[in-house]
Residue frames as a rotation matrix with the C-alpha (Angstrom) as fourth column:
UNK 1
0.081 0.471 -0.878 80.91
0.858 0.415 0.302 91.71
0.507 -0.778 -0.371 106.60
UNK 2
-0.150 0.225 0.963 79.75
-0.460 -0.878 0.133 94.53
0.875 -0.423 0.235 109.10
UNK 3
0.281 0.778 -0.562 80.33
0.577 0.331 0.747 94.46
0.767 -0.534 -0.356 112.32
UNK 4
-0.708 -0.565 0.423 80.04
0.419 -0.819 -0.392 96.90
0.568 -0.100 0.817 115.07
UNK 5
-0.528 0.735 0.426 76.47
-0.581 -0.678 0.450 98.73
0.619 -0.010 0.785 115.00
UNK 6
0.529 0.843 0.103 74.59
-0.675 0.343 0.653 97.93
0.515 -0.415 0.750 118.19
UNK 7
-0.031 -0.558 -0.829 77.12
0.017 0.829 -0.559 95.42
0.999 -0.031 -0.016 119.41
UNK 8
0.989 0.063 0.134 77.37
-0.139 0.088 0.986 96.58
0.050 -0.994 0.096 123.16
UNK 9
0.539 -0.802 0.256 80.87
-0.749 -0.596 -0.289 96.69
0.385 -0.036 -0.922 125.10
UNK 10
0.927 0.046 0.373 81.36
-0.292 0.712 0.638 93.13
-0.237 -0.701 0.673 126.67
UNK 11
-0.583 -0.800 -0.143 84.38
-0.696 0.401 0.596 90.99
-0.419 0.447 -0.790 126.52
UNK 12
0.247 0.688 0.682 82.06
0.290 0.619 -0.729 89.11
-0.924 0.378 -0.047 124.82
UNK 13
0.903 0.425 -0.072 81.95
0.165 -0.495 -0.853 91.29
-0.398 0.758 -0.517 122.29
UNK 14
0.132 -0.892 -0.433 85.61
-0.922 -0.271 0.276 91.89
-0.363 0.363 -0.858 121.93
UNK 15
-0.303 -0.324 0.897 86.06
-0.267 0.932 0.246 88.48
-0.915 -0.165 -0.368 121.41
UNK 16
0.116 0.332 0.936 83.98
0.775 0.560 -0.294 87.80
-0.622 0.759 -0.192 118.58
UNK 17
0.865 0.091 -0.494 85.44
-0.027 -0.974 -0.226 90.65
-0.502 0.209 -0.839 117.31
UNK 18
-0.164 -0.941 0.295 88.78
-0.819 0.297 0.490 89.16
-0.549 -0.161 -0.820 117.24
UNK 19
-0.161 -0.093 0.983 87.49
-0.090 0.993 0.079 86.04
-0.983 -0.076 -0.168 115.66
UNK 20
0.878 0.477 0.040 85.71
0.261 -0.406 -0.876 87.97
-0.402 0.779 -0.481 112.96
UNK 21
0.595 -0.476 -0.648 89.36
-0.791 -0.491 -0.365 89.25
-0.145 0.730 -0.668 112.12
UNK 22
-0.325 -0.945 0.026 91.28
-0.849 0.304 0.431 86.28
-0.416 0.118 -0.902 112.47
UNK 23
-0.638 0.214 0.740 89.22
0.087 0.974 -0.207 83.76
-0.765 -0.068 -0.640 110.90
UNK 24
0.479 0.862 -0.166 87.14
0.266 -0.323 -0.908 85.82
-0.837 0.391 -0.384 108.29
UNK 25
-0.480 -0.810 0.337 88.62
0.656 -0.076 0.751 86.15
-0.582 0.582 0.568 104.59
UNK 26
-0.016 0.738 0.675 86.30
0.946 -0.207 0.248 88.42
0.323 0.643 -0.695 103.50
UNK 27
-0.397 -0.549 0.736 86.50
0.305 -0.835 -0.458 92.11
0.866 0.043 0.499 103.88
UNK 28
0.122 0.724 -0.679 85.35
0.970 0.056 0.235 93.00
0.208 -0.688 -0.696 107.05
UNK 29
-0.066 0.137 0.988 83.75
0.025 -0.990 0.139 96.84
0.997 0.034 0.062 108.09
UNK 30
-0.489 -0.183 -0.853 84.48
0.831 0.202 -0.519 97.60
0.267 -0.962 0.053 111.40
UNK 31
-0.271 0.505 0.820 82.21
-0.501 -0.801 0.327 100.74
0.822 -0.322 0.470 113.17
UNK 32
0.243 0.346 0.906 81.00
-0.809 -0.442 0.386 101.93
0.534 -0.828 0.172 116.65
UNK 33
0.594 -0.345 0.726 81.52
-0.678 0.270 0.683 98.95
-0.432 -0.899 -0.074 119.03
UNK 34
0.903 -0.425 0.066 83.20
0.385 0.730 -0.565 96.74
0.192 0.536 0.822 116.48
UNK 35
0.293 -0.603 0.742 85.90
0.072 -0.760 -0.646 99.61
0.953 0.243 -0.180 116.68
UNK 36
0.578 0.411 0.705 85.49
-0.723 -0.144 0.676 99.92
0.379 -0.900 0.214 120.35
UNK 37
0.949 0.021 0.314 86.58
-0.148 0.911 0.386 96.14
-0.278 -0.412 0.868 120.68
UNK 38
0.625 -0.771 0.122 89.81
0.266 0.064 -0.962 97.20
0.734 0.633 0.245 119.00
UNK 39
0.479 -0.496 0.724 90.85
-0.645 -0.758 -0.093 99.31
0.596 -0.423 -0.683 121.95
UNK 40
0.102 -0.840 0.534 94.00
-0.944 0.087 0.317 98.27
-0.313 -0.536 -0.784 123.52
UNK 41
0.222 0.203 0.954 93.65
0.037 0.976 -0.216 95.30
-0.974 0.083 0.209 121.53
UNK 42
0.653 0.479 -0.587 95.05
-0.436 -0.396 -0.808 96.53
-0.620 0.783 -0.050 118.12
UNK 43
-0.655 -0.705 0.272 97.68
-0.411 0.634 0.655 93.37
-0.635 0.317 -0.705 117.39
UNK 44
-0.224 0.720 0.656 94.31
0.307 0.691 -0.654 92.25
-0.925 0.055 -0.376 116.23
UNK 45
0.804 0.397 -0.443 94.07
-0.115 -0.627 -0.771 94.35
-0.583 0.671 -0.459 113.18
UNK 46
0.093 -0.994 0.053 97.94
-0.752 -0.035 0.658 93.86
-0.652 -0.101 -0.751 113.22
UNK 47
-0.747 -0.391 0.538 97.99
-0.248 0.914 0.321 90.21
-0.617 0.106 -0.780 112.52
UNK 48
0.262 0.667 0.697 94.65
0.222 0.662 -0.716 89.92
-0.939 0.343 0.025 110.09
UNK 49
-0.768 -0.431 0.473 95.57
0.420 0.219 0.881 88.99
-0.483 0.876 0.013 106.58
UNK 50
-0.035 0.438 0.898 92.45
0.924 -0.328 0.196 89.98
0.381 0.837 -0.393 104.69
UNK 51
-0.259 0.288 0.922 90.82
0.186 -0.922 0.340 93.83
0.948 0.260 0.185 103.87
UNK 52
-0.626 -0.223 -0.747 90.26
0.779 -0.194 -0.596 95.58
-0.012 -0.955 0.295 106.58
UNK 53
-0.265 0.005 0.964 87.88
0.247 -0.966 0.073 98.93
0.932 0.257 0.255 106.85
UNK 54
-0.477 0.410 -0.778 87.76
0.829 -0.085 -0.553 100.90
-0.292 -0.908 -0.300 110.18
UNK 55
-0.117 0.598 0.793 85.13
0.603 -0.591 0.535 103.65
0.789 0.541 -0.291 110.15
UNK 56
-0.088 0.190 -0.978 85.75
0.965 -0.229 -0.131 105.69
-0.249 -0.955 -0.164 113.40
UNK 57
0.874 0.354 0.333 85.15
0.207 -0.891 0.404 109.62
0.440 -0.284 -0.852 114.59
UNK 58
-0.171 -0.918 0.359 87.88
-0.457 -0.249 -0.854 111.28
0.873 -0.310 -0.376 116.33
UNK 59
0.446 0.387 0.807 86.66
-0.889 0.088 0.449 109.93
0.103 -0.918 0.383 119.35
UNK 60
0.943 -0.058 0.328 86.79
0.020 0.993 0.118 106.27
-0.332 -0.105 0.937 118.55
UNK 61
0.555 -0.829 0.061 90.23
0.216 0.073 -0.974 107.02
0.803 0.554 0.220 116.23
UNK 62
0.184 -0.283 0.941 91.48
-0.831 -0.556 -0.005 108.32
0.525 -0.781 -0.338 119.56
UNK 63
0.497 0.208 0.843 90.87
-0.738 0.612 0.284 104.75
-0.457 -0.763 0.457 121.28
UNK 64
0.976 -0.012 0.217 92.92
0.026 0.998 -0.059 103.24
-0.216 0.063 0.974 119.23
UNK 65
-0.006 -0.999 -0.042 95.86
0.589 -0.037 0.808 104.96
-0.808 -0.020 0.588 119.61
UNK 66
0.336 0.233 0.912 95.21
0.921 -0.282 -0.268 107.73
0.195 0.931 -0.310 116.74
UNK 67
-0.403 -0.578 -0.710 97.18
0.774 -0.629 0.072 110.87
-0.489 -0.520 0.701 117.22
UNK 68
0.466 0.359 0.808 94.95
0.789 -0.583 -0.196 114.14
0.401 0.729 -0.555 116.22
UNK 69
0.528 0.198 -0.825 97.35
0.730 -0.603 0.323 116.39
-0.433 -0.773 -0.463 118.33
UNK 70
-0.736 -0.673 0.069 98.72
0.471 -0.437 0.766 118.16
-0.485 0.597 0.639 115.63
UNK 71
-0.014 0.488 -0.873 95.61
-0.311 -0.832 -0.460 118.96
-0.950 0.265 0.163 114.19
UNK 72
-0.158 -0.157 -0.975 96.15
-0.936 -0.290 0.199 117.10
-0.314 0.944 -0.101 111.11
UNK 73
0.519 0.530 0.670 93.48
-0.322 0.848 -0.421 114.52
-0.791 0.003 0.611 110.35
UNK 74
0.674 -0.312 -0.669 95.12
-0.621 0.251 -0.743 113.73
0.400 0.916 -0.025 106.74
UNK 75
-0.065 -0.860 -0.506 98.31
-0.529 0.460 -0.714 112.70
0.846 0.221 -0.485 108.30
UNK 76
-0.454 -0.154 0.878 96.83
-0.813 0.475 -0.337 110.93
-0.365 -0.866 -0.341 111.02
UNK 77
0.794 0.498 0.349 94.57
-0.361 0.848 -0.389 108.95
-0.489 0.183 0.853 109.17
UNK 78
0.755 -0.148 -0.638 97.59
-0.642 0.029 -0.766 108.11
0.132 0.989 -0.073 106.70
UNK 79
-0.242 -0.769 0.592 99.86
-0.945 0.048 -0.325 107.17
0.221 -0.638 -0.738 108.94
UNK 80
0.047 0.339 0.940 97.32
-0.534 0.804 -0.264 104.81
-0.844 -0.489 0.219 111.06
UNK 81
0.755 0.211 -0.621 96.08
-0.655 0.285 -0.699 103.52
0.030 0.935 0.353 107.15
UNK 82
0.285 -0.713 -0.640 99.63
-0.357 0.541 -0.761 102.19
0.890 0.446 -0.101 105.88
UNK 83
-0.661 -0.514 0.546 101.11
-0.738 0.320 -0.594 101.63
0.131 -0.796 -0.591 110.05
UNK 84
-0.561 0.404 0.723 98.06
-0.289 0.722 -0.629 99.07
-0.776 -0.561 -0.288 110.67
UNK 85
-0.992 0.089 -0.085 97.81
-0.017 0.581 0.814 97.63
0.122 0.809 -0.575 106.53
UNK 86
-0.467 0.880 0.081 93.82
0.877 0.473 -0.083 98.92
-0.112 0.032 -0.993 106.65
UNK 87
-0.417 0.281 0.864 91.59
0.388 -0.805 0.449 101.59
0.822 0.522 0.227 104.76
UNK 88
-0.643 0.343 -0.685 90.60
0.637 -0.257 -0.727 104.39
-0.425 -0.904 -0.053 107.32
UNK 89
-0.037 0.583 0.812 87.55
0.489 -0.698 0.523 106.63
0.871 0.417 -0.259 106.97
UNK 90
-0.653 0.120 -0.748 88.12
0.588 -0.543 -0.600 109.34
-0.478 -0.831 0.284 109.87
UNK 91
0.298 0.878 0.374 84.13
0.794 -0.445 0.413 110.86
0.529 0.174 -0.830 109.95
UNK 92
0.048 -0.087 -0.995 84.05
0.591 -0.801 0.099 114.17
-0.805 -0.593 0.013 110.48
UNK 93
0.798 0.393 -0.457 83.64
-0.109 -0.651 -0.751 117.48
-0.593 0.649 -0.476 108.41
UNK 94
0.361 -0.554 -0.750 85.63
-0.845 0.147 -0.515 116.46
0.396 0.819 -0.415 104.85
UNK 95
0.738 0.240 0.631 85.44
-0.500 0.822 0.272 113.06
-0.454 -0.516 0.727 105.91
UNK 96
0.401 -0.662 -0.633 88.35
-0.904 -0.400 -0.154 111.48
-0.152 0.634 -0.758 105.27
UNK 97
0.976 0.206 0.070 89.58
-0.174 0.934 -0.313 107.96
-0.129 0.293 0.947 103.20
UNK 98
0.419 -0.777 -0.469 93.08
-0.907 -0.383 -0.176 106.54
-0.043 0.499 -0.865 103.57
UNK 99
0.862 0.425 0.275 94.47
-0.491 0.836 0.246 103.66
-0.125 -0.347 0.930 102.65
UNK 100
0.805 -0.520 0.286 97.38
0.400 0.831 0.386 101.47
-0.438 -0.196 0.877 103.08
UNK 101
0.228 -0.706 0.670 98.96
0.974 0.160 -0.162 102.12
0.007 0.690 0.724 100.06
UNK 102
-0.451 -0.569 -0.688 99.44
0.701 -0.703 0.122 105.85
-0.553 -0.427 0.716 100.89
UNK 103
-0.625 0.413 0.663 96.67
0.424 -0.533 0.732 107.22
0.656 0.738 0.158 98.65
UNK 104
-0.630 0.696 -0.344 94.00
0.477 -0.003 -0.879 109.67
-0.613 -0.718 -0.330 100.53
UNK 105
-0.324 0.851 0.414 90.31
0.545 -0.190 0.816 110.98
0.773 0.490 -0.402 99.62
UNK 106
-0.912 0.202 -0.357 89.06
0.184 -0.577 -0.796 113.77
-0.366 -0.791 0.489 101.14
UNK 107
-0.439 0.862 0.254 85.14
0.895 0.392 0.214 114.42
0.085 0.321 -0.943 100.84
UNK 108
-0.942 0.324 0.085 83.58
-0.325 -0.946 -0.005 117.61
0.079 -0.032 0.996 100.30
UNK 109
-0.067 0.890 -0.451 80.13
0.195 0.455 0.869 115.96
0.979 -0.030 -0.204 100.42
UNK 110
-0.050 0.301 -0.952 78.09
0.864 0.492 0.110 116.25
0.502 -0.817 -0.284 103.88
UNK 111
-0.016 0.324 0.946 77.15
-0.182 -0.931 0.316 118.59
0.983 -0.167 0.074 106.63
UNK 112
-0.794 -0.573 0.203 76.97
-0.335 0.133 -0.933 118.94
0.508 -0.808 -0.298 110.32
UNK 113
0.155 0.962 -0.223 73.37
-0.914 0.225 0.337 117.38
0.374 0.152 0.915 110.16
UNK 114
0.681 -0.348 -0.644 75.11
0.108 0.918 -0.382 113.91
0.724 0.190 0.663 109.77
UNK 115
-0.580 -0.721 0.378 76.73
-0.517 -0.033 -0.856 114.49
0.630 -0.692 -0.353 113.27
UNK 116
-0.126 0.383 0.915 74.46
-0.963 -0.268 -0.021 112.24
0.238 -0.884 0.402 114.71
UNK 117
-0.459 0.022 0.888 73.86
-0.114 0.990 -0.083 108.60
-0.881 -0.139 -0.452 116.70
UNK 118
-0.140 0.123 0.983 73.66
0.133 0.986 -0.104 106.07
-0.981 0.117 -0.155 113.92
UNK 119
0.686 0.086 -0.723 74.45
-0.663 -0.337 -0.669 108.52
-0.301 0.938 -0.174 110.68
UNK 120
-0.254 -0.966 -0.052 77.89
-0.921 0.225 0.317 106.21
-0.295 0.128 -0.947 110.65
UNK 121
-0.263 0.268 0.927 75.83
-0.295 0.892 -0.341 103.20
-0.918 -0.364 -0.155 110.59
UNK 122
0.828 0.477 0.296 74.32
0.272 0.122 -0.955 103.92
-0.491 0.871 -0.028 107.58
UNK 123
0.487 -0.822 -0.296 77.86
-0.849 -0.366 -0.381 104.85
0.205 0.437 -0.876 105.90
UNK 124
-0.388 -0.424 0.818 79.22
-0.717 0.696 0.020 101.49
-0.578 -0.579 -0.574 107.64
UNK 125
0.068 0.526 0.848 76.50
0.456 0.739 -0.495 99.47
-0.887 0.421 -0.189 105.72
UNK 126
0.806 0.335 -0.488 76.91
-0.365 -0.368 -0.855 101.33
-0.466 0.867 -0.175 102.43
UNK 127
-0.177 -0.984 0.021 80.79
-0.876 0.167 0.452 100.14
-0.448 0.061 -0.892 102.57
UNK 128
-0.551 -0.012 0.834 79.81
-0.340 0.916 -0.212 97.03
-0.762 -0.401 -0.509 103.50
UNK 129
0.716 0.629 0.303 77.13
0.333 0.075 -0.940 96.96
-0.614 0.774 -0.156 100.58
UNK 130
0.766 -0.296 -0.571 79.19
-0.639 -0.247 -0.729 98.01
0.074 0.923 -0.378 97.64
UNK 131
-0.536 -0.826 0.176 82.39
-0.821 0.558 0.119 95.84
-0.196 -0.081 -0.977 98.83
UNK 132
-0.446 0.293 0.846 79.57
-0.181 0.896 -0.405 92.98
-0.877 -0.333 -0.346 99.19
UNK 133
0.676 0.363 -0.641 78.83
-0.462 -0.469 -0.753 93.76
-0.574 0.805 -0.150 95.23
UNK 134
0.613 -0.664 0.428 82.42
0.774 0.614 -0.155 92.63
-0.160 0.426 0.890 94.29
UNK 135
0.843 -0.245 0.480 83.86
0.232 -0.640 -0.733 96.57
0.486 0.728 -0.483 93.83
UNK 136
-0.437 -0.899 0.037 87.25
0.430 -0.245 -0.869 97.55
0.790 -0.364 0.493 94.21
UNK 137
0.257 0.243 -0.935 87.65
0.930 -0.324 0.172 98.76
-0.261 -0.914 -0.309 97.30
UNK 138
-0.644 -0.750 -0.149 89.58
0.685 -0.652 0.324 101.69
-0.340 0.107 0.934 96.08
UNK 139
-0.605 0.709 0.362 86.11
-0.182 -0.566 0.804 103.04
0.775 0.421 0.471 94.38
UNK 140
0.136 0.963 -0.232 83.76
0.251 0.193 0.948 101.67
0.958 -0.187 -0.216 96.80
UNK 141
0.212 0.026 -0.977 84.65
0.963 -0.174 0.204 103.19
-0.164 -0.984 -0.062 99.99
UNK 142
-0.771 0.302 -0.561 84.81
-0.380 -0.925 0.024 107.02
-0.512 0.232 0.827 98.46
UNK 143
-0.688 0.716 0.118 82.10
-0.228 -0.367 0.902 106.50
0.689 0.593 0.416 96.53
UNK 144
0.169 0.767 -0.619 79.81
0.854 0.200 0.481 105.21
0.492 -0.610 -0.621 100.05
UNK 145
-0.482 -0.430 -0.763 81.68
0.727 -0.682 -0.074 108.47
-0.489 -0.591 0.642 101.55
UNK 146
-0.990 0.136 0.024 80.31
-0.097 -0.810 0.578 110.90
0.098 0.571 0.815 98.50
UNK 147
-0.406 0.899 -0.164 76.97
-0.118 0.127 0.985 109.23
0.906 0.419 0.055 98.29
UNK 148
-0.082 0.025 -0.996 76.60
0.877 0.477 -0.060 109.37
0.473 -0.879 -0.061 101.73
UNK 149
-0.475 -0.151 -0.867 77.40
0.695 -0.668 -0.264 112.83
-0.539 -0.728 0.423 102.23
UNK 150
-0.967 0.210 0.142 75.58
-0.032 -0.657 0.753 113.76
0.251 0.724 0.643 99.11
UNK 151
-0.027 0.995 -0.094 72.22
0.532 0.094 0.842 112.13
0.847 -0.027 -0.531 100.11
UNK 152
-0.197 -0.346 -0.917 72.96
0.846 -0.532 0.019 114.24
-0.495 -0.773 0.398 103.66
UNK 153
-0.877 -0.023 -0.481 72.99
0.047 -0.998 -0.038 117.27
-0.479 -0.056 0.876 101.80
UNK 154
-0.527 0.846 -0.085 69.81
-0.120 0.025 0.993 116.69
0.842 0.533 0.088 99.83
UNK 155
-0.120 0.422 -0.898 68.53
0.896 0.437 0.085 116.18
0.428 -0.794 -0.431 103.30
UNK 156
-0.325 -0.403 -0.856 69.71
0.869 -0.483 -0.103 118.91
-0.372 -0.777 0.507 104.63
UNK 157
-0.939 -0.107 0.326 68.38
0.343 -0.258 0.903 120.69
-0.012 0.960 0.279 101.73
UNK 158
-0.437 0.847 -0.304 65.12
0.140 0.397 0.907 119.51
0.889 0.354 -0.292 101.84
UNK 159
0.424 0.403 -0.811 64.52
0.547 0.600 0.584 119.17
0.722 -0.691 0.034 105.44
UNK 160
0.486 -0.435 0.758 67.04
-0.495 -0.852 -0.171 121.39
0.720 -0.292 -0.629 107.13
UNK 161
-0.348 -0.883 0.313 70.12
-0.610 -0.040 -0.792 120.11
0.712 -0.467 -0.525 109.37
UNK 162
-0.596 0.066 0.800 68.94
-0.795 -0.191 -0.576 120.67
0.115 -0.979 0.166 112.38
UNK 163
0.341 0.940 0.015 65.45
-0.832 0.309 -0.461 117.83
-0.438 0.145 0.887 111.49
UNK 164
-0.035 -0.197 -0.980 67.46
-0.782 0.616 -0.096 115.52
0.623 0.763 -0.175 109.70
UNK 165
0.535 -0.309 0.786 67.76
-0.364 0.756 0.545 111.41
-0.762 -0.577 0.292 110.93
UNK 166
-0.629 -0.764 -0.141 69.45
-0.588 0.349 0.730 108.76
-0.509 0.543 -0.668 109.59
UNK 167
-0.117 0.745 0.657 66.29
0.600 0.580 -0.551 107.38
-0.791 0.330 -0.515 108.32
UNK 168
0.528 0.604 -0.596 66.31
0.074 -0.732 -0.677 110.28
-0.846 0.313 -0.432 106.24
UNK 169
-0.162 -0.958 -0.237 69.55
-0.803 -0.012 0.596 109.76
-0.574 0.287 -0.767 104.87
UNK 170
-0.578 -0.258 0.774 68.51
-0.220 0.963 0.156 106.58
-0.785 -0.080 -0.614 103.78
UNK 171
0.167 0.983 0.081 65.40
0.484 -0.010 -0.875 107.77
-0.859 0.185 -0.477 102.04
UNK 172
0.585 -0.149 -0.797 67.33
-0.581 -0.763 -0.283 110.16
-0.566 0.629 -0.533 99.91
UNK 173
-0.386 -0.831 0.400 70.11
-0.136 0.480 0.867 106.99
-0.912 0.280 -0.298 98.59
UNK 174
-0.318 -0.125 0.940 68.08
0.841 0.421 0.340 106.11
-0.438 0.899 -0.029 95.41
UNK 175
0.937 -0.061 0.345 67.71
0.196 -0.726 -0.659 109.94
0.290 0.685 -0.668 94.12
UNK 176
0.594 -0.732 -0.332 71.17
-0.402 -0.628 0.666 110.36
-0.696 -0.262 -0.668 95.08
UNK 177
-0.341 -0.659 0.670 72.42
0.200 0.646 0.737 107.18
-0.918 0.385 -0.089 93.23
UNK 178
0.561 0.569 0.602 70.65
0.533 0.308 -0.788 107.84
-0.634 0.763 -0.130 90.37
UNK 179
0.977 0.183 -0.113 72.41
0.071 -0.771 -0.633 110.63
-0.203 0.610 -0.766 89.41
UNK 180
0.509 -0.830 0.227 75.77
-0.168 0.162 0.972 108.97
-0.844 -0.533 -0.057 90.54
């Protein structure tokens, strides 16, 4: 389950946010307001028994109590990962995957193209699509991170940074997978 993209800031929205973790056994992808609805609210993540993925930016990893003031995104994301029992992906150049168990994945894949509104979305739903498949999580959240930043660079390639969308990104997923 995905939710997040488009959601809007209410306490509405936090709410069924909350319900989605405490009542949902099924992995659930958190991104943009889904994340959002975490802030100052992060017993909620605390207390949920099933899979977890958050997908924030430094921004949003910031609202939830992420510490980047060292400069060191590895050991913040690793920390947050195993301290709140849920796989982080902190976006951002060498996008990075950590999870619980104390394993991380940096990405070399991607570009500063894919800094924009609603590239995460489409990385959010690729999670959310391969986990909804049946794959380990342990493969399927780097491999939406590579193929994500790979179909990006074929964009970026093709099209040039600066021009890219996330529609574009999207367009490029089945000549990227193919060669996966």
């Amino acid at each position: 389950m995905l939710a997040g993209p488009g959601l809007g800031r209410s306490d509405g929205v936090s709410a069924l946010v909350g319900a989605v973790l405490e009542k949902s056994a099924c992995p659930v992808v958190l991104d943009a307001d889904g994340i959002n609805a975490l802030s100052g609210h992060i017993d909620r993540l605390d207390r949920r028994r099933g899979l977890t993925i958050l997908t924030p930016h430094d921004g949003e990893f910031a609202r939830l109590g992420g510490d980047l003031s060292d400069g060191d995104r590895v050991k913040a994301a690793k920390g947050f990962s195993i301290t709140h029992k849920c796989i982080l992906v902190l976006k951002g150049h060498h996008t990075i995957t950590a999870f619980p168990d104390g394993a991380v994945f940096l990405n070399t894949t991607g570009n500063p193209g894919m800094a924009k509104g609603r590239s995460g979305d489409v990385l959010a739903g690729m999670i959310a699509g391969l986990l909804g498949q049946g794959l380990d999580p342990k493969l399927a959240v780097p491999a939406a991170v590579w193929l994500h930043g790979r179909a990006g660079d074929r964009c970026a390639q093709d099209l040039g940074e600066y021009s890219m969308t996330p529609a574009d990104l999207i367009a490029y997923l089945p000549e990227v997978m193919k060669g996966f």
